[in-house]
Structure formats: structure tokens, C-alpha cells
KEMI-851750 format. One record per residue (C-alpha): x, y, z. Coordinates in steps of 0.25 Angstrom, whole numbers, padded with zeros to 4 digits, always signed. Example, Ala and Ser with C-alpha at 12.3 -4.5 7.8 and 13.67 -1.06 7.14 Angstrom:
BEGIN
((+0049, -0018, +0031));
((+0055, -0004, +0029));
// end
This chain:
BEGIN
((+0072, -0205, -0231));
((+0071, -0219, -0248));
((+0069, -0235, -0256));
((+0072, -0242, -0269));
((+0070, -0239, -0282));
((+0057, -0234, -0289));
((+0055, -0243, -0299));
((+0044, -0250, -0307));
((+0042, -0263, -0313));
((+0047, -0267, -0326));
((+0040, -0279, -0334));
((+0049, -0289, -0331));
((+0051, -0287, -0317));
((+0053, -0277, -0306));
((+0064, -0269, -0308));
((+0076, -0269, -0295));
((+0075, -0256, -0287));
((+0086, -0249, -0279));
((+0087, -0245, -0264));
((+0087, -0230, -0264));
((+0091, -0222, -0252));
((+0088, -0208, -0249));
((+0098, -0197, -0252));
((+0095, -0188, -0243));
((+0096, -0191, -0227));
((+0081, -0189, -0227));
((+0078, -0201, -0235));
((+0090, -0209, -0229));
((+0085, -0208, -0215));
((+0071, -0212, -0221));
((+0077, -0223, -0231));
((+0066, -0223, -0239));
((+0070, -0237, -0247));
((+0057, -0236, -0254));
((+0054, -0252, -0259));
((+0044, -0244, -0269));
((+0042, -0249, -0285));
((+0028, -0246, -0294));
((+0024, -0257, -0304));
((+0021, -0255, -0317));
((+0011, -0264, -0325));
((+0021, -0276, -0332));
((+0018, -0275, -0345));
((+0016, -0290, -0353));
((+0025, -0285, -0364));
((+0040, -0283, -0363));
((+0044, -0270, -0357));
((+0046, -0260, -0368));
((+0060, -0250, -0371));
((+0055, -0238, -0362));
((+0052, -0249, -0352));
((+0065, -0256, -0351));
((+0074, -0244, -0353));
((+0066, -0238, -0340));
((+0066, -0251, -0331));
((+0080, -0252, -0335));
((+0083, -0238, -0332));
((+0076, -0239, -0320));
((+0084, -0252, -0316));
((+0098, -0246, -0317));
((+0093, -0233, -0308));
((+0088, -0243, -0297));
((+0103, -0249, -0298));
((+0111, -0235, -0299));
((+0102, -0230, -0287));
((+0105, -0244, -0281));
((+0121, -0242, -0281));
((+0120, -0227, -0277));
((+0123, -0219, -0293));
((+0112, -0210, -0292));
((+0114, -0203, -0305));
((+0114, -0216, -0313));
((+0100, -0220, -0305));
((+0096, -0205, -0308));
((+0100, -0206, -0324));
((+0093, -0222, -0326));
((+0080, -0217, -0318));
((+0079, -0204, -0327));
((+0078, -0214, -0338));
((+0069, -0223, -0331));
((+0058, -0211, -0330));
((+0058, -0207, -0345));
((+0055, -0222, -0347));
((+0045, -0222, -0338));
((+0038, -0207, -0343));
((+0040, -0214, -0359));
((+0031, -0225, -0355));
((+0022, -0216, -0346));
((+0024, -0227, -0336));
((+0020, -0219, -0322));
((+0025, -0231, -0313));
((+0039, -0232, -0319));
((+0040, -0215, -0320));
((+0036, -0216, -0307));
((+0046, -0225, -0301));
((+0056, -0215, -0309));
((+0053, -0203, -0303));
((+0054, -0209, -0288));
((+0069, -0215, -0292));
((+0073, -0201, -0299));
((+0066, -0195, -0282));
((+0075, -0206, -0277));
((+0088, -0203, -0285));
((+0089, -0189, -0285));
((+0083, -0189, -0271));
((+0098, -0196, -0269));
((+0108, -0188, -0277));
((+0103, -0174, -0268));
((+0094, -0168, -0279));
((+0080, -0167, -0271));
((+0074, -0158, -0280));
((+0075, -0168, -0291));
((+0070, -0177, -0284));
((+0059, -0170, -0278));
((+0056, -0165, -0294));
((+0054, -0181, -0296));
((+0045, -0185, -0287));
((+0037, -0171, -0289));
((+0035, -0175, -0303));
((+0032, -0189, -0299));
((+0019, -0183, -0288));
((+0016, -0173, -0299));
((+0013, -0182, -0310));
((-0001, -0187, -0315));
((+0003, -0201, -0319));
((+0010, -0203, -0309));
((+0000, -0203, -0298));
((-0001, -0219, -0293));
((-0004, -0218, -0277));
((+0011, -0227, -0275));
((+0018, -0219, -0285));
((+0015, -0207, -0277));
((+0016, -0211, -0264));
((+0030, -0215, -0268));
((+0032, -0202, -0273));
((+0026, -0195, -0260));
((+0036, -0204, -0252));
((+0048, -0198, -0259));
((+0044, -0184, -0260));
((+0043, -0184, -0245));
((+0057, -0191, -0243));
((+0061, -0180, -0253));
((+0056, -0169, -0243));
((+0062, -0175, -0233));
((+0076, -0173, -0242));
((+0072, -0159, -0243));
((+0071, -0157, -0228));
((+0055, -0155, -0230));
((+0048, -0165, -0218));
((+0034, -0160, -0218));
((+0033, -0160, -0232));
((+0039, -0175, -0233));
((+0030, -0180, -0223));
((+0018, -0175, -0231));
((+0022, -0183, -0243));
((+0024, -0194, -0234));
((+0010, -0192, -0231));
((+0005, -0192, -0246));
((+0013, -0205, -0247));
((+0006, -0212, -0237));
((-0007, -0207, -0243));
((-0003, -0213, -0256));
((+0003, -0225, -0250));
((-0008, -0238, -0252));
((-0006, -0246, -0240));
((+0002, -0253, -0236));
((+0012, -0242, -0240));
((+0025, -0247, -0244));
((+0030, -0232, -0241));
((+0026, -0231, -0226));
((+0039, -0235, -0222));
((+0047, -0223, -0228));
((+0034, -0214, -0225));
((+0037, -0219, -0210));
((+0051, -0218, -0211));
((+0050, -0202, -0218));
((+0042, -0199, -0206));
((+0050, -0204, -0195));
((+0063, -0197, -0202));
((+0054, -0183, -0201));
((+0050, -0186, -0187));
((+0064, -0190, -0182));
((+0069, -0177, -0191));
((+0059, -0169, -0180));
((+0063, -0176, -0170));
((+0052, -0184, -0165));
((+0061, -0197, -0164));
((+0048, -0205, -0157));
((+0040, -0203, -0171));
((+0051, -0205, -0181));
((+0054, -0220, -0172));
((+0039, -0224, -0172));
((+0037, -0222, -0188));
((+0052, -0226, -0191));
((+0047, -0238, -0183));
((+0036, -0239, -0191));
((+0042, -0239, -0204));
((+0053, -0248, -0200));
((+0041, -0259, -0197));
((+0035, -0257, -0210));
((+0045, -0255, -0218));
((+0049, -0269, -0213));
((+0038, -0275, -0216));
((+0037, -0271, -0229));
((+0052, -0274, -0233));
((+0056, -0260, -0235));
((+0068, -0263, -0229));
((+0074, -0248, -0232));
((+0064, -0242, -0225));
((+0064, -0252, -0214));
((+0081, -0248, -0212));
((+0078, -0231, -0214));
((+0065, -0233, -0202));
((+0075, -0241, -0192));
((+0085, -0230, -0196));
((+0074, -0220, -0191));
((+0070, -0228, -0179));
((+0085, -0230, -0175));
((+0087, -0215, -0174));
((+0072, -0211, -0168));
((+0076, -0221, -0158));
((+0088, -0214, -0156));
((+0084, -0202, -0154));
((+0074, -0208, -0144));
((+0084, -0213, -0136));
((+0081, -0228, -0140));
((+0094, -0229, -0143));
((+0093, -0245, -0143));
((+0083, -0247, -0151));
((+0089, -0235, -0162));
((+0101, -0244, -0162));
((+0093, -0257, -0166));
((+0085, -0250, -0176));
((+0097, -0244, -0183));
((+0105, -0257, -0184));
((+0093, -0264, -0190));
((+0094, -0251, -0200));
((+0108, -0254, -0203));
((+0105, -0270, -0206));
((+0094, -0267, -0215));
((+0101, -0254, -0221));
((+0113, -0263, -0223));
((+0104, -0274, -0232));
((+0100, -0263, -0240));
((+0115, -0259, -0243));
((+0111, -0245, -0240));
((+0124, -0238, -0235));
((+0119, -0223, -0232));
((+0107, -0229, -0225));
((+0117, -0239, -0217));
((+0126, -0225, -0214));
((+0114, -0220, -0207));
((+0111, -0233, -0198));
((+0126, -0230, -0194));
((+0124, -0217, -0191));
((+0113, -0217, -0183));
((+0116, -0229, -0175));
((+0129, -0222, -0172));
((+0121, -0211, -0166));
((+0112, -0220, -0158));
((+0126, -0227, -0151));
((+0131, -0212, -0148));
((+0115, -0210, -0141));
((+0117, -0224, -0134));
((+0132, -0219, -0127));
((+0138, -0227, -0139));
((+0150, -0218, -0144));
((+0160, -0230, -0149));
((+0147, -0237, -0157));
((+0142, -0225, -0162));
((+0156, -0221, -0169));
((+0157, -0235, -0175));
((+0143, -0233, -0182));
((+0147, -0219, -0186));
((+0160, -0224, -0192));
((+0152, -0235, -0199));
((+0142, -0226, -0205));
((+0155, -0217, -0210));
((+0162, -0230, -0215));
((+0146, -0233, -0223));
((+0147, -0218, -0228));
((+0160, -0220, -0234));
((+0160, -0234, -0239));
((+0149, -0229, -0246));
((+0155, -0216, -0253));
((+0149, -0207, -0243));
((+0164, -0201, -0240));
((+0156, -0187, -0234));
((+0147, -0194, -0224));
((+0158, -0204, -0220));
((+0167, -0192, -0218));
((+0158, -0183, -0211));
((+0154, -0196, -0201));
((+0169, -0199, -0199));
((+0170, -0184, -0194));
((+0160, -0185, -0183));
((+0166, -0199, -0181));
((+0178, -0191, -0178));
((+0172, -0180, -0169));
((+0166, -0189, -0159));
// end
């Protein structure tokens, strides 16, 4: 269900952040693509050793997370946290945390993951209202992972609580609970709050979360028999997913508006976006998911 980067800022300047995407299909379908940083106080004086070393460390994680090496992001981010626990600094071991959620969220190992963001709701000084409405925020994308939707919806509900309006997180807090109410099958909810998200999210320039609600609202709308509609709300999907350069998410507008054409009586359409999704999967070095497309493709 995702976001850039946690980071904080350096003395100098705001250090880049890194498009993240969801590992699991939970977090894809809700996207996620968290525009989220907290700020530390810029000190007057030059940034000390320990400062550098974890801004720079934290700096090479956003662009190993960027190009996919998840181990690399994994290692530099590591480092970035014992910087951030030498200096006692709760905004920078904060922002570790949530990237180690992220990263290892990614690579399939939820329970480190989960052990992350635990330690991170856990911790005395690490009790800032923002901080842990971010860390709510994950947890719940987390149990959406791990299969568990009432229990992601009640951390959703925490995050709101400890969201200050306006809350930068409402879009993926909408956009997690139109995921659970489509999973349940009340497509007439799941639209109305994807709607919802999808305006907010573009009024606030989240354009992740804008793309991953569209996503949503394409495939309620589907289900609904709006077939029309699903279709323009998934091609405006792919054009934004496409800006972002996120190929798994631009798979999935594939996919679904393949599945909307076979809905419309579109069978030729439909295996021309199926065939494009697969060619997406393997350009990208998903040979498994390509494959396994271009077997169905087969037995239509």
C-alpha cells in the first residue's frame, strides 16, 4: 500500500529523498509514496564528523533505495542510525528507523521490519506526535503485509489521531482503507474514499498517492460496472505512474486496465495491455511475473 525516503535535514541543506515502493502487493496497491521528512534544528556551526558521516550515509541509502539495491540501502541506513543514536539526535534516529521499515519491508523480511517500527512506537524519546503518526502509518501498511486488516485499520486510526491537520498522511490513510474495503468487497466504499484520496493527494502534490488511489478507483469502478470511468481513472494512473519512473506500479495499471477491457467485451484490448504489462515485468528483471503473465496470455 509506500513514499520517499525518511530523512532529515542536514545543516546545509535538505538532503534528496528516494521514491520508495511497497514490496509486498498490499503496499503496491496502496502505493504509499510517502512525501514525509522531519527537520532537525540547523545548527550555526559546521555539521560535526558523526553528522556528516550519518547525512552522508543516509544520502547513499536514498540513492541505493532509488535504483532498486536494497541490500546496499539496507547497509548505508544501518549506518545512518548508529550516527543518529551517537548524537542522541531523535529526528535523524527516527527517520532511520522508518527507512530500515521501508527497506526491509521491501526485500520480504516483515518481522524485521515490524521489529523497526515496534522499537520506534516503543521508545521514550522518540515520542514527537508526527514521528509517530508516521510510524502508526507504517505499522498499519505493515499488517496489511502480514494479512491482518482490522488491526491495520486500527493503526490507521492512531495515525489520524496523531496527524495535526492538515495531515499530510490522509491520502495513504484513505487510500489503506479503500484497499481493505475493496479486499472485502464493498467496491461502492473502496471508490468513494479512493476518490477521496485521489483529490487530496492532488491537492497536496503527492503525486504517488495520487496515481496508487486512481489505481483503486479504476478497479472499484470495475467492479461496479463503471467500466468507463475505471478505464480513464487507470490511464490517468499510468501517466502519472509513468512520471514517477515506477515500473511495478505502471505493471499494475496494465493489468487492471487489461481486466477492465475483458469487463467491457474488449478481448483484443485486453491482451495487448496484458502483453504490455508482461513486456514491463521483464524489461524490468521480473522474468517470474512476465512469465507467468505470458502463460495466461497463452491460455486465453
Amino acid at each position: 500500500m509506500p513514499g520517499r525516503a525518511e530523512t532529515h535535514c542536514t545543516p546545509a541543506r535538505r538532503r534528496a529523498t528516494a521514491d520508495r515502493g511497497g514490496r509486498a502487493p498490499a503496499a503496491l496497491l496502496v502505493g504509499a509514496l510517502l512525501v514525509l521528512a522531519g527537520c532537525a534544528s540547523a545548527p550555526e556551526r559546521p555539521p560535526s564528523l558523526t553528522q556528516q558521516q550519518g547525512a552522508d550515509a543516509s544520502q547513499r541509502a536514498a540513492r541505493a533505495l532509488q535504483r532498486g539495491d536494497l541490500a546496499q540501502a539496507r547497509a548505508q541506513y544501518l549506518l545512518a542510525l548508529a550516527a543518529a543514536q551517537a548524537l542522541q539526535d531523535p529526528d535523524a534516529t527516527g527517520a532511520a528507523l522508518l527507512n530500515l521499515t521501508l527497506v526491509d519491508s521491501r526485500r520480504g523480511d516483515l518481522a524485521a521490519a515490524s521489529a523497526h517500527v515496534d522499537r520506534l512506537l516503543a521508545d521514550p524519546t522518540l515520542q514527537a506526535p508526527a514521528l509517530q503518526a508516521r510510524a502508526a502509518t507504517r505499522k498499519a501498511l505493515l499488517l496489511l503485509d502480514l494479512d491482518q486488516p482490522d488491526a491495520a485499520l486500527g493503526w490507521a486510526d492512531r495515525a489520524r489521531n496523531r496527524c495535526a491537520p492538515p495531515c499530510a498522511l490522509a491520502p495513504v490513510l484513505d487510500n489503506l482503507q479503500a484497499y481493505v474495503s475493496l479486499t472485502r468487497g464493498d467496491a461502492a466504499a473502496a471508490l468513494a474514499q479512493a476518490r477521496r484520496a485521489a483529490e487530496n493527494a492532488g491537492a497536496s502534490g503527492q503525486t504517488g498517492e495520487q496515481a496508487s488511489a486512481l489505481r483503486l478507483a479504476g478497479r472499484a469502478a470495475t467492479r461496479l460496472g463503471d467500466t468507463t470511468s475505471a478505464a480513464e481513472a487507470l490511464a490517468l494512473a499510468l501517466q502519472l505512474d509513468r512520471q514517477l519512473g515506477q515500473p511495478d506500479r505502471v505493471a499494475l495499471d496494465l493489468l487492471y486496465a487489461a481486466e477492465n477491457e475483458d469487463r467491457r467485451g474488449n478481448p483484443a484490448a485486453a491482451a495487448t495491455l496484458y502483453e504490455r504489462a508482461a513486456t514491463v515485468y521483464a524489461a524490468s528483471g521480473d522474468a517470474r511475473s512476465a512469465a507467468s503473465l505470458r502463460a495466461r496470455l497463452a491460455g486465453r
